[in-house]
C-alpha positions in Angstrom: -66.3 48.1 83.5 -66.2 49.8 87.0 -62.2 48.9 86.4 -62.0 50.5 83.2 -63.6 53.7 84.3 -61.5 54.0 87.2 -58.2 53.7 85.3 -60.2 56.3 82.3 -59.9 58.8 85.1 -56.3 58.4 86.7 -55.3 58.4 82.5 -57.6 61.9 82.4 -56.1 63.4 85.7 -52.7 62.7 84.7 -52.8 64.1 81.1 -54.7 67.5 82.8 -51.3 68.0 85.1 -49.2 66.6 82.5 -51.3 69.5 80.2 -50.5 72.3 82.9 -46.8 71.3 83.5 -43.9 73.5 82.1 -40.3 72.7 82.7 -39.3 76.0 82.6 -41.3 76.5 85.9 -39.2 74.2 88.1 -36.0 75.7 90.0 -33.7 73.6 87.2 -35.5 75.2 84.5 -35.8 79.0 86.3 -31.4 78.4 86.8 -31.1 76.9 83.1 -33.2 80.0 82.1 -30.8 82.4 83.7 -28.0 80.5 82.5 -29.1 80.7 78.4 -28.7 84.4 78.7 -25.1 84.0 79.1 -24.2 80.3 78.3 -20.4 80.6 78.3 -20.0 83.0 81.2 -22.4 82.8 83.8 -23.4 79.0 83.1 -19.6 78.1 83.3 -19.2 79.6 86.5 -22.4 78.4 88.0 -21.6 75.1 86.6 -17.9 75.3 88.2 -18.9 76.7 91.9 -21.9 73.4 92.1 -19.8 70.7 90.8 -17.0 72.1 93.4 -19.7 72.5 95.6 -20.8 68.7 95.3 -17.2 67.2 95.2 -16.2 69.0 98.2 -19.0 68.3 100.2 -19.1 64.4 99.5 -15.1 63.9 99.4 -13.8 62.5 103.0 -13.3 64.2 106.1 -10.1 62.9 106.9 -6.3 63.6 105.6 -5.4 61.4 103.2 -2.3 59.6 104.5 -0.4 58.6 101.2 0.4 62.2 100.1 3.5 61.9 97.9 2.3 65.2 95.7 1.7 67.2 99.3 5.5 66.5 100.1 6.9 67.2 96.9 5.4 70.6 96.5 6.5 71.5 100.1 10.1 70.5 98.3 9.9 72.2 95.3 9.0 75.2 97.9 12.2 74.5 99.2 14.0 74.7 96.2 14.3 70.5 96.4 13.0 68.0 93.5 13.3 65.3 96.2 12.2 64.0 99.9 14.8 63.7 102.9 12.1 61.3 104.4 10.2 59.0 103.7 7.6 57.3 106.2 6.9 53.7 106.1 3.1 53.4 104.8 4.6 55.8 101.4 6.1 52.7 99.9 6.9 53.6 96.3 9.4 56.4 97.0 12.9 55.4 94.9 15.9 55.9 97.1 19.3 57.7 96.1 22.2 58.6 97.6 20.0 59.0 101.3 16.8 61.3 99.7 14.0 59.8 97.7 12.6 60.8 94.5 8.5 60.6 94.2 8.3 58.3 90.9 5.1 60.2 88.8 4.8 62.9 86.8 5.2 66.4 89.1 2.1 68.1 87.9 -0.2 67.4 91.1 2.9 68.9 93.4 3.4 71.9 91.2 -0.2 73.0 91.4 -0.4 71.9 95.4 2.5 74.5 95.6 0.0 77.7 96.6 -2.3 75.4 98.6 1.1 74.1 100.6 2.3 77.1 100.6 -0.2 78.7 102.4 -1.5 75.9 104.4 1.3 73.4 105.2 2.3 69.6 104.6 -1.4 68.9 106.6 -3.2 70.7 103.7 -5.9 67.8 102.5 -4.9 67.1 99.1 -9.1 66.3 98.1 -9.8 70.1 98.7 -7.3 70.8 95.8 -8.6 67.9 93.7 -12.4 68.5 94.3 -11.4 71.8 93.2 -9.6 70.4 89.8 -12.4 68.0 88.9 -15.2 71.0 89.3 -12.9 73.3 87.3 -12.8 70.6 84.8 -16.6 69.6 84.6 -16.8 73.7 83.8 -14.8 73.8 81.4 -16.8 70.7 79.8 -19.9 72.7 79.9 -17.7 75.3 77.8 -16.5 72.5 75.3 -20.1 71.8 74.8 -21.1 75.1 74.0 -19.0 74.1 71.1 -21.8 71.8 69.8 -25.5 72.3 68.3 -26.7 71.1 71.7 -29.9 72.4 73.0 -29.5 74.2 76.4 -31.3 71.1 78.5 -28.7 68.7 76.3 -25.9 70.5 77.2 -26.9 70.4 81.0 -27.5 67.0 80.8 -23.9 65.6 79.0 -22.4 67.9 81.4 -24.0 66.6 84.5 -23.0 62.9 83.3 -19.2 64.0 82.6 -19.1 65.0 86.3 -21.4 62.9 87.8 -22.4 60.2 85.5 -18.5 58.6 85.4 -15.5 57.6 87.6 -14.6 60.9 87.7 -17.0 62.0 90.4 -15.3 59.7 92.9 -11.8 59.9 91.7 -11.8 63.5 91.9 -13.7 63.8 95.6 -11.4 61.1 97.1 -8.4 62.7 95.7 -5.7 60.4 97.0 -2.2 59.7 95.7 -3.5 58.7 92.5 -6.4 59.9 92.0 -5.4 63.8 92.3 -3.4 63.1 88.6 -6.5 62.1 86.9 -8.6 65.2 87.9 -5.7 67.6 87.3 -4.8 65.8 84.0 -9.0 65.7 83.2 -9.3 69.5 84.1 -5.9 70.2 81.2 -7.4 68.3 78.7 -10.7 70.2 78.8 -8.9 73.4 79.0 -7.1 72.2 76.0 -10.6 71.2 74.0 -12.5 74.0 74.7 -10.1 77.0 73.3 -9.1 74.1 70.2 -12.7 73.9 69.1 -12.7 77.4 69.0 -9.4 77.5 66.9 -7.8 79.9 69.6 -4.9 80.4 71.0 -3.1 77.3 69.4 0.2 77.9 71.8 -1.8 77.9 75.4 -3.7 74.9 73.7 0.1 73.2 73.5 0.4 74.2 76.9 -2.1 72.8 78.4 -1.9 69.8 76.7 1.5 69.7 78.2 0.7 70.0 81.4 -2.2 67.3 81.2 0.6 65.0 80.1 3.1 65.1 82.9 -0.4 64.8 85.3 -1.0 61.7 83.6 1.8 60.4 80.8 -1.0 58.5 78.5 -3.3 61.8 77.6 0.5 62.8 75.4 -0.6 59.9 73.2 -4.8 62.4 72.6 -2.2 65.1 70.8 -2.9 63.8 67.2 -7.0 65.0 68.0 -5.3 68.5 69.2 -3.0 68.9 66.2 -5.8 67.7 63.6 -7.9 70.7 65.0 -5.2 73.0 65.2 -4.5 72.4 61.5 -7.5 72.3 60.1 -7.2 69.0 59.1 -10.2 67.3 57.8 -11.3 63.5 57.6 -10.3 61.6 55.4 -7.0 63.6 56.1 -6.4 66.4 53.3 -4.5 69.3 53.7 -5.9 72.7 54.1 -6.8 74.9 50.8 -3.5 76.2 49.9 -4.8 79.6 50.1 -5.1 79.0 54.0 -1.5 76.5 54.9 0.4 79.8 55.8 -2.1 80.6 58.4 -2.3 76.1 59.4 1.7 76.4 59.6 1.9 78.9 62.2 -0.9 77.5 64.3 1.0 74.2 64.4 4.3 76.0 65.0 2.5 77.7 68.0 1.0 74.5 69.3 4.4 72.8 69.1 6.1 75.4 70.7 3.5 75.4 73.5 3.8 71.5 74.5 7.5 71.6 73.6 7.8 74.0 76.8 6.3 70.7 79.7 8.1 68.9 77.4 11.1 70.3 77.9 10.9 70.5 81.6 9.7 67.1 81.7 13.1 66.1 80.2 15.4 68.2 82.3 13.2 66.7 85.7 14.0 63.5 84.0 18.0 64.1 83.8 18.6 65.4 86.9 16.4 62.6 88.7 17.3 59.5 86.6 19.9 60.7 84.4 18.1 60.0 81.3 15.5 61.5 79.1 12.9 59.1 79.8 11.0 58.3 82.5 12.3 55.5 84.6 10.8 56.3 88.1 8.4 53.7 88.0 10.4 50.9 87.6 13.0 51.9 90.6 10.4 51.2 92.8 12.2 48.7 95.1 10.6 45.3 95.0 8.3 46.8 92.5 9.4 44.4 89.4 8.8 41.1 92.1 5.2 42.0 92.8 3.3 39.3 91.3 1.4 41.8 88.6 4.5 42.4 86.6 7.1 40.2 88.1 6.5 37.9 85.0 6.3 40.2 81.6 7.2 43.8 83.4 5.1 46.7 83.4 3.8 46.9 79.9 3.0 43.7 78.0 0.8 42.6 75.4 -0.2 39.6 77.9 -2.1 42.1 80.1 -4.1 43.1 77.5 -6.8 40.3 78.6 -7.5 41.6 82.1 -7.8 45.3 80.9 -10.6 44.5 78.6 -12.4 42.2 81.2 -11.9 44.9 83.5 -13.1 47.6 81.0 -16.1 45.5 79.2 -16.8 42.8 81.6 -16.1 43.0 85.5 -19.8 43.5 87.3 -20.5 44.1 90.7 -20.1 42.0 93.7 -23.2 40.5 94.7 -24.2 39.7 98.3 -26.9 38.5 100.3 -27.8 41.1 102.5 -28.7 44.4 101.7 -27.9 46.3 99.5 -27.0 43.3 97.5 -24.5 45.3 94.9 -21.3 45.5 96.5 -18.7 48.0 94.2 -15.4 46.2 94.1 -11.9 48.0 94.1 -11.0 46.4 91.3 -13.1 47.5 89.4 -16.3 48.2 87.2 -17.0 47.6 83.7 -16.7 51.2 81.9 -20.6 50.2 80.7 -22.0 49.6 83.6 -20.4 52.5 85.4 -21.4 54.9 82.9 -24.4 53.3 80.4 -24.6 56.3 78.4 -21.2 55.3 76.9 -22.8 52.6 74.8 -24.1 56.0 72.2 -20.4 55.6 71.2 -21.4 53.2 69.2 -23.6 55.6 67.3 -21.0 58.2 66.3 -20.2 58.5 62.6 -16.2 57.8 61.8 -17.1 60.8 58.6 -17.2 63.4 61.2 -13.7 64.7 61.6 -14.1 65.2 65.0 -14.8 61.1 65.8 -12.7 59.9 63.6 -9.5 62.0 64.9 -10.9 61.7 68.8 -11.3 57.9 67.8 -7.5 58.0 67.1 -6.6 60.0 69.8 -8.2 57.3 72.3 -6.8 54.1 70.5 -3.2 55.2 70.6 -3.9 56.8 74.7 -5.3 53.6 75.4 -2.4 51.4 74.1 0.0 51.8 77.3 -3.4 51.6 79.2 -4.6 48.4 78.1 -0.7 47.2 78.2 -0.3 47.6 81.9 -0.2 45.1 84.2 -2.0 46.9 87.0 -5.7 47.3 85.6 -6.3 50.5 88.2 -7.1 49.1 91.3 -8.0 50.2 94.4 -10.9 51.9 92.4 -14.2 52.7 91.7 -15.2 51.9 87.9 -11.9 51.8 85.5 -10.5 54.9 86.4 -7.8 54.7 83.7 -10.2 55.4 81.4 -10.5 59.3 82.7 -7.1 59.5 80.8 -9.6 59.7 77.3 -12.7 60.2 78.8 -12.3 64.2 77.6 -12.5 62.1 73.9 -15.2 59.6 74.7 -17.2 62.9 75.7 -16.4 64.9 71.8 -18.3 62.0 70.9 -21.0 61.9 72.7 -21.4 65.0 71.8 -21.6 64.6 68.2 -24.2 61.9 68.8 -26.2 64.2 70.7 -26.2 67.0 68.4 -28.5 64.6 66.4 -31.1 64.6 68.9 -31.9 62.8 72.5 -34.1 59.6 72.3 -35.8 59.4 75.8 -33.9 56.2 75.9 -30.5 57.9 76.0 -31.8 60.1 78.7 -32.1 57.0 81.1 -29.3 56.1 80.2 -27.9 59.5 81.5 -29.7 59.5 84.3 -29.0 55.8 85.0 -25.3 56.6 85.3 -25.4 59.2 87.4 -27.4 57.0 89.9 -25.0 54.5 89.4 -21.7 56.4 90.5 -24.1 58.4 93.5 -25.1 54.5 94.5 -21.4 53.6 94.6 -20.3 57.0 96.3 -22.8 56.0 98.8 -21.8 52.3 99.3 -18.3 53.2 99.6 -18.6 55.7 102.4 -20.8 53.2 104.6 -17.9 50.7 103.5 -20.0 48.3 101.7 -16.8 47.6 99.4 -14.5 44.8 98.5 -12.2 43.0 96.4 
């Protein structure tokens, strides 16, 4: 009895501060307060200048040593698409006729060329991609604004899409790699948040253009970009006919925009390779008698196995000493990276936007899943950043239908998860 009355008061007490507590009195809701006034300007830009903030401040201290994308925008400063050296520990440079060609797509360099510019070769390539990834998680808050979110829904998908995913660390480390995903993540949610508006159908080309030749899969998200452009519903019907005039020349305009990367894309591609197509990766010498690919190449329906163990199935390391859950560079499961990404599942295929980002991400994923190298050295699956931008238009939809306190753990589960592995990384608590 005396038990009982005890815990009848801690109930009573609790309920009474419970009774007198507002979230709109706490510093988050006193910022999200001043941010409603002025969702799309002021909340972008606060949103932008934290999560730089945040990336910057936890991204390392040290130059990164493998900077292929430093060196080629101190080239293309010099009016060079190519290296005249190439150090020892930067080992997948292709050789020609004594310079070497950097084998990915140039987007990184080209927008390292100010930063190079005005800082030299020992310019940190992190700063720059801290900088892309908090440009891009503002830009996501603006996408958002594009859905019947409430404001503390829109916060909290945001906060996930920066710090809830791979992208947090990808973006902060900012090596070799890595910089192409934030620059490519940042073009893609320029691209989405002017094409939900239906605006400005050429830049939208543009950008999608220039997320592309940062990271060649996001080409494969354009049917999601043209759909929108169009006007194109689901099931796919064509516009009234009282409106195609006004579809056509938003499609000519998007097509016009991408075929401008495009274009330069292909010309890079002649004068490197000699061809239209992209052959740099191959050249790599002794690349095609490493042991990933040395058997089916670098694309090959026989990988597709250790992609979707490595996206659906690959856990942690476990130890026995503390703290027990070791990350592994190769890998985390895209679920237990991110939890929140199991509300996929919830979407509805009858709302154009899922079905067409649904496409989009099947056909980005296909040269994903078909590649021998599964992403590694990484935290989580970083390939997936390439549609995360898609994975997040659906989330969306899924949240516009309301918040279960459930999904909010989830949200705030994966955020812990990616800080807990930012952490464990930078004491070196990491393996194969």
């Amino acid at each position: 009895m005396a038990e009982e009355k005890r815990l009848g008061g801690v109930r009573e007490r609790a309920r009474g501060w419970l009774s007198g507590y507002r979230f709109e009195d706490t510093q988050l809701g006193a910022w999200l307060a001043v941010i409603a006034r002025r969702p799309d300007t002021i909340g972008t830009m606060v949103v932008g200048v934290a999560a730089t903030a945040i990336y910057l401040f936890t991204s390392p201290r040290d130059k990164q040593d493998i900077d292929y994308f430093v060196r080629l925008a101190d080239a293309f400063l010099h009016g060079r698409i190519f290296l005249t050296e190439a150090p020892s520990w930067l080992n997948e440079l292709v050789p020609a006729n004594g310079v070497w060609y950097v084998p990915y797509p140039p987007v990184p360099a080209v927008l390292l060329m100010p930063f190079v510019a005005l800082f030299g070769t020992e310019f940190h390539q992190q700063v720059a991609s801290s900088l892309f990834g908090g440009i891009g998680v503002a830009l996501a808050w603006l996408t958002f604004g594009r859905f019947a979110l409430s404001m503390r829904a829109r916060f909290g998908l945001t906060a996930v899409f920066g710090f809830g995913t791979t992208l947090w660390f990808t973006a902060a480390t900012g090596s070799a790699w890595y910089i192409g995903h934030a620059a490519a993540v940042m073009f893609s949610m320029a691209a989405l948040a002017l094409v939900l508006r239906r605006r400005w159908p050429f830049l939208v080309g543009f950008l999608l253009g220039g997320a592309t030749f940062a990271r060649l899969p996001v080409g494969l998200t354009a049917p999601f970009f043209l759909a929108m452009v169009a006007g194109v519903g689901w099931p796919p019907r064509l516009p009234e006919r009282s409106e195609w005039a006004a579809s056509a020349r938003r499609v000519v305009a998007f097509g016009l925009g991408l075929a401008i990367p495009v274009g330069l894309y292909v010309l890079y591609n002649l004068v490197r390779w000699g061809t239209v197509t992209d052959q740099g990766y191959a050249l790599i010498p002794g690349l095609m008698d490493d042991p990933v690919y040395a058997k089916h190449g670098i694309l090959a329906l026989e990988y597709i196995p250790r992609n979707l163990y490595a996206i659906f199935l690959r856990s942690w390391n476990y130890v026995d000493d503390p703290p027990f859950l070791q990350p592994s560079w190769m890998g985390l499961s895209l679920f237990l990276t991110t939890p929140l990404f199991a509300w996929l599942f919830r979407a509805r295929l009858r709302d154009p936007r899922v079905a067409w980002a649904v496409i989009a991400t099947a056909l980005a994923a296909t040269p994903i899943v078909t590649h021998g190298n599964v992403g590694f050295t990484q935290f989580g699956y970083r390939f997936s950043l390439d549609v995360q931008p898609m994975l997040f238009i659906v989330l969306a939809t899924v949240w516009e239908r309301g918040v279960s306190r459930l999904a909010w753990a989830a949200a705030i589960a994966s955020i812990a998860i990616c800080g807990y592995a930012f952490w464990a990384i930078g004491i070196g608590f990491v393996a194969f």
